[in-house]
MIDOSE-1310 file (N, C-alpha, C; in nm, 2 decimals, decimal comma, always signed):
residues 107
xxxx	+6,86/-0,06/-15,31/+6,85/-0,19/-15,24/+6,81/-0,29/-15,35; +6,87/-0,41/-15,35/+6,79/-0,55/-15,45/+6,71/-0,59/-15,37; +6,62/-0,61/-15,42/+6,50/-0,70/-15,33/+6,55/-0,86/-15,40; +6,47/-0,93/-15,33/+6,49/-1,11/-15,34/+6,33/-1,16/-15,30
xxxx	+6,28/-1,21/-15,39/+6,14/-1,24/-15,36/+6,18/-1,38/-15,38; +6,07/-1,45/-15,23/+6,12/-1,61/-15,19/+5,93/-1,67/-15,22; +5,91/-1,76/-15,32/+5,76/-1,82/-15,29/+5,78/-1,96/-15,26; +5,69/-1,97/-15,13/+5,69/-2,08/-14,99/+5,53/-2,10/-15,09
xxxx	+5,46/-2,21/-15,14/+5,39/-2,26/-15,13/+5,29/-2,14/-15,22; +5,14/-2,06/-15,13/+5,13/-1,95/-15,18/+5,18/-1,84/-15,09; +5,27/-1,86/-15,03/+5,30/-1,75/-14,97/+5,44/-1,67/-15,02; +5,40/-1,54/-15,05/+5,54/-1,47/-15,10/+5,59/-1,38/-14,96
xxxx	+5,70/-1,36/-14,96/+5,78/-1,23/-14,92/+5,83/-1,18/-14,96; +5,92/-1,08/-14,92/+6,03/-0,97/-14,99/+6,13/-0,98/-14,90; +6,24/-0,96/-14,95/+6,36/-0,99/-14,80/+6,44/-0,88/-14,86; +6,47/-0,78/-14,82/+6,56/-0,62/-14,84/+6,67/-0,67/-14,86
xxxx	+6,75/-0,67/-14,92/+6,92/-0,67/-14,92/+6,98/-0,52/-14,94; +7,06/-0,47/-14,84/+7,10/-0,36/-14,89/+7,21/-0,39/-14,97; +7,20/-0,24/-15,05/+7,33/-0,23/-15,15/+7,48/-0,26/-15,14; +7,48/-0,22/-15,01/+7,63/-0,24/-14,93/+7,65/-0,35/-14,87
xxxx	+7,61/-0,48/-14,89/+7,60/-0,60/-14,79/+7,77/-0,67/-14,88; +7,87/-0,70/-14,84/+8,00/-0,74/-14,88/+8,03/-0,68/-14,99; +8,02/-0,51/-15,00/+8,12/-0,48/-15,09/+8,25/-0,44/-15,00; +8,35/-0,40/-15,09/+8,49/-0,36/-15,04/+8,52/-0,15/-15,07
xxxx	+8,50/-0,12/-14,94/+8,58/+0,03/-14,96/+8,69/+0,04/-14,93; +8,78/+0,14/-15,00/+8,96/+0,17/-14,97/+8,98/+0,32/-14,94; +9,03/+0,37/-14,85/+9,04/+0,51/-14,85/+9,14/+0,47/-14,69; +9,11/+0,64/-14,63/+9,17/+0,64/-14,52/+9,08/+0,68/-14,39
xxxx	+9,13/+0,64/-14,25/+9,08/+0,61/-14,17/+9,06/+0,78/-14,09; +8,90/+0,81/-14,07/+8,90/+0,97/-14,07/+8,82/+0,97/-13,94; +8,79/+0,92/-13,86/+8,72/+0,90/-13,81/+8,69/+0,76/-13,66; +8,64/+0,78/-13,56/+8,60/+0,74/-13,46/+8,53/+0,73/-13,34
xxxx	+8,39/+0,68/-13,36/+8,36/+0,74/-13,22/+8,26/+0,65/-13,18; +8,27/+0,67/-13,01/+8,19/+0,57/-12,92/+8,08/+0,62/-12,88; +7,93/+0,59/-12,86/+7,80/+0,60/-12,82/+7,76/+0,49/-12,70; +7,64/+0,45/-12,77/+7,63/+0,33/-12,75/+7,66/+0,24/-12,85
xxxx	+7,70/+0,24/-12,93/+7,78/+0,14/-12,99/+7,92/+0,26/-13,07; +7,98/+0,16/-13,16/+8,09/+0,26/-13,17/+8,14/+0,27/-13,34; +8,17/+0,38/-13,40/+8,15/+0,37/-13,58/+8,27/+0,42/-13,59; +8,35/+0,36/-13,70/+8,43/+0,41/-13,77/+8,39/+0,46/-13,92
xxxx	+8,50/+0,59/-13,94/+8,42/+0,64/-14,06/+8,55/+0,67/-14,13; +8,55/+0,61/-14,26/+8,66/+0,59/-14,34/+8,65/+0,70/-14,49; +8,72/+0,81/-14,54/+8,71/+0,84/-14,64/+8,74/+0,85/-14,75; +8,63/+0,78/-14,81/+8,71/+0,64/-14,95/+8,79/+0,74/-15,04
xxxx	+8,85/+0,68/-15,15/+8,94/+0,73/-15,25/+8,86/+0,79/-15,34; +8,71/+0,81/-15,32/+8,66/+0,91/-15,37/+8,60/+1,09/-15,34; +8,64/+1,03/-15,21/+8,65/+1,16/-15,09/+8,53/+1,17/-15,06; +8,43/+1,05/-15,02/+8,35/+1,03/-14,97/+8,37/+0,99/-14,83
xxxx	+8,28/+1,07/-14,74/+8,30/+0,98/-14,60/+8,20/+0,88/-14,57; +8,23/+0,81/-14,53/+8,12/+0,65/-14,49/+8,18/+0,62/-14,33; +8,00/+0,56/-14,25/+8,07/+0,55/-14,12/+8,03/+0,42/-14,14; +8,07/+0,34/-14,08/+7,97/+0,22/-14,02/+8,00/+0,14/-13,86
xxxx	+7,91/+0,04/-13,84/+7,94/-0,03/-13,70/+8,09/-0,05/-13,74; +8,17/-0,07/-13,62/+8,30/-0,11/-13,60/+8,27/-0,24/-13,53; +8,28/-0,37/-13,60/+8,26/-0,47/-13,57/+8,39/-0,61/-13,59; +8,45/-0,53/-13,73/+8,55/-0,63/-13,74/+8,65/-0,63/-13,64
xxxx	+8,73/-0,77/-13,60/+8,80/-0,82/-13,49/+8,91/-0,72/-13,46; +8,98/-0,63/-13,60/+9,06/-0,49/-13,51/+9,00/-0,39/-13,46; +8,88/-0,40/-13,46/+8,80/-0,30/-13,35/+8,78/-0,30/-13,23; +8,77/-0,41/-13,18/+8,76/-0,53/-13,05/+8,82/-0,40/-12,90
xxxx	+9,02/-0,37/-12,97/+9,02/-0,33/-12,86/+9,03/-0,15/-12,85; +8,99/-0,13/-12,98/+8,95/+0,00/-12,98/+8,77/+0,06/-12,94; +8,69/-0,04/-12,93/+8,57/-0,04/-12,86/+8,57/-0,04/-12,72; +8,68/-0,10/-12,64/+8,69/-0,14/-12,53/+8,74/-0,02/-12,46
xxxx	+8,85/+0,05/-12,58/+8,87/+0,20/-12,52/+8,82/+0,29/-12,56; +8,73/+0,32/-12,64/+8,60/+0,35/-12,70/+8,71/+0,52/-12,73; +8,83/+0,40/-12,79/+8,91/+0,57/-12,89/+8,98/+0,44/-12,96; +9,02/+0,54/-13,08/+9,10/+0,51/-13,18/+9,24/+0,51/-13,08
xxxx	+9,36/+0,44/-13,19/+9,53/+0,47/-13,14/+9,53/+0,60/-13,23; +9,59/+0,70/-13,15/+9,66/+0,84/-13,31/+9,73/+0,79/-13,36; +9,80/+0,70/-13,37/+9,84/+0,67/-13,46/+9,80/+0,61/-13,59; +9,69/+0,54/-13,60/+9,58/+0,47/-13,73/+9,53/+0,60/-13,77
xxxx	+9,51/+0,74/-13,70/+9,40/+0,83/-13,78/+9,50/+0,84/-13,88; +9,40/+0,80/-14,03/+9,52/+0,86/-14,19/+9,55/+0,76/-14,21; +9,56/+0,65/-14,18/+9,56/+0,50/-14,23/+9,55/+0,44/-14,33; +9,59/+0,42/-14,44/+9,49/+0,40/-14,53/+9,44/+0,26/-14,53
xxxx	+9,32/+0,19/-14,52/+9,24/+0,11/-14,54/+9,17/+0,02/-14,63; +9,12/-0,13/-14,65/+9,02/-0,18/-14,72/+8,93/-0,25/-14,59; +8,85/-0,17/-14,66/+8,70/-0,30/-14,54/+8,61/-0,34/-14,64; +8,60/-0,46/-14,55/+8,45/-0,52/-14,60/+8,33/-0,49/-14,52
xxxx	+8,24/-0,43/-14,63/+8,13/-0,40/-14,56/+8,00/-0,49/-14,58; +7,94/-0,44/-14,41/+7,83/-0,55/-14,39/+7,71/-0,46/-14,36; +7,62/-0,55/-14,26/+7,50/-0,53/-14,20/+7,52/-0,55/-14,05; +7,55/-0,48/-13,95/+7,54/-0,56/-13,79/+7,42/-0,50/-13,74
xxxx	+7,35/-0,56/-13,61/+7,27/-0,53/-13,56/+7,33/-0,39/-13,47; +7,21/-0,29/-13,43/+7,25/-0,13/-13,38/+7,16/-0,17/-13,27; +7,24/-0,13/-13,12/+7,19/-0,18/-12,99/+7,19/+0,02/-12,94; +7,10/+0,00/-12,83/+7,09/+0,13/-12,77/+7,14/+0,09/-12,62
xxxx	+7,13/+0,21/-12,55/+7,19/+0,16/-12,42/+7,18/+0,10/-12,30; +7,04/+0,02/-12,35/+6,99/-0,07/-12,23/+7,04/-0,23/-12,34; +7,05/-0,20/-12,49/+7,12/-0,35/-12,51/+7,02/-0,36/-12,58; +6,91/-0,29/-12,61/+6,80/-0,30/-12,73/+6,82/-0,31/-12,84
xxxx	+6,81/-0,41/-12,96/+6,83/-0,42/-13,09/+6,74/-0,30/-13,15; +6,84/-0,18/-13,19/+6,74/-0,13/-13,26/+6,70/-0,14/-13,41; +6,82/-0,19/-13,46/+6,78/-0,23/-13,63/+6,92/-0,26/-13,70; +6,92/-0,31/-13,78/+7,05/-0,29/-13,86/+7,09/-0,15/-13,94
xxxx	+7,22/-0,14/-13,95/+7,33/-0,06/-13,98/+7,40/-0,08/-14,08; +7,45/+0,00/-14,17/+7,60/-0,02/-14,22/+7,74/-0,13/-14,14; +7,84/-0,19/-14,15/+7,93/-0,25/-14,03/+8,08/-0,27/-14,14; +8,15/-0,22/-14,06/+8,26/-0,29/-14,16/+8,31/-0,40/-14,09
xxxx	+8,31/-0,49/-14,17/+8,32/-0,66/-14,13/+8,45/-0,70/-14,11; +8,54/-0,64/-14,18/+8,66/-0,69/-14,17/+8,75/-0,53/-14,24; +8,91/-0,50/-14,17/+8,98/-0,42/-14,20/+9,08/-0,46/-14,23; +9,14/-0,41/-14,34/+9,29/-0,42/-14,39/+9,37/-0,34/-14,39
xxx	+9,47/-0,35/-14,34/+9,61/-0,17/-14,33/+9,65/-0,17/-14,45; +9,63/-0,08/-14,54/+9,71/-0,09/-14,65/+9,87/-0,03/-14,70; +9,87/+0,04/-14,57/+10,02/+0,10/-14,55/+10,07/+0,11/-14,42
């Protein structure tokens, strides 16, 4: 994580940035699933698997059916990844997450 230290006057803070806040991963689409919220898990071209919130706008109506299409599993992909807020199932913010922000089809 970078930290970012902000000084107000004499007051300091610390503000976390995680490591992952708008970088880009490319791989293929390995993964899907609904809870209370719903993650996609992509595994990059390094044959790593990574999940995160499913937040970007092509997720929309795959949350709504809380399944992937079979046809996207194997996809290959770029996202941008973020930070979203993680809700439980009364709608409680439980904390921030991984999110992929935005998806690209690459094939």
């Amino acid at each position: 994580m970078r930290l970012c230290v902000f000084l107000a006057g004499m007051l300091a803070f610390t503000v976390m940035t995680p490591a992952f806040a708008q970088q880009r991963l490319s791989g293929r689409i390995a993964g899907f699933n609904c809870g209370d919220n719903c993650y996609l898990t992509i595994k990059t071209d390094a044959g790593r698997e990574v999940d995160g919130l499913c937040v970007a706008k092509a997720c929309r109506p795959w949350n709504e059916a809380t399944e992937l299409p079979a046809k996207l599993e194997g996809r290959r992909v770029v996202v941008r990844v973020g930070s979203s807020k993680q809700y439980d199932g009364d709608g409680n913010v439980m904390g921030r997450y991984r999110s992929f922000e935005d998806i690209q089809f690459a094939d």
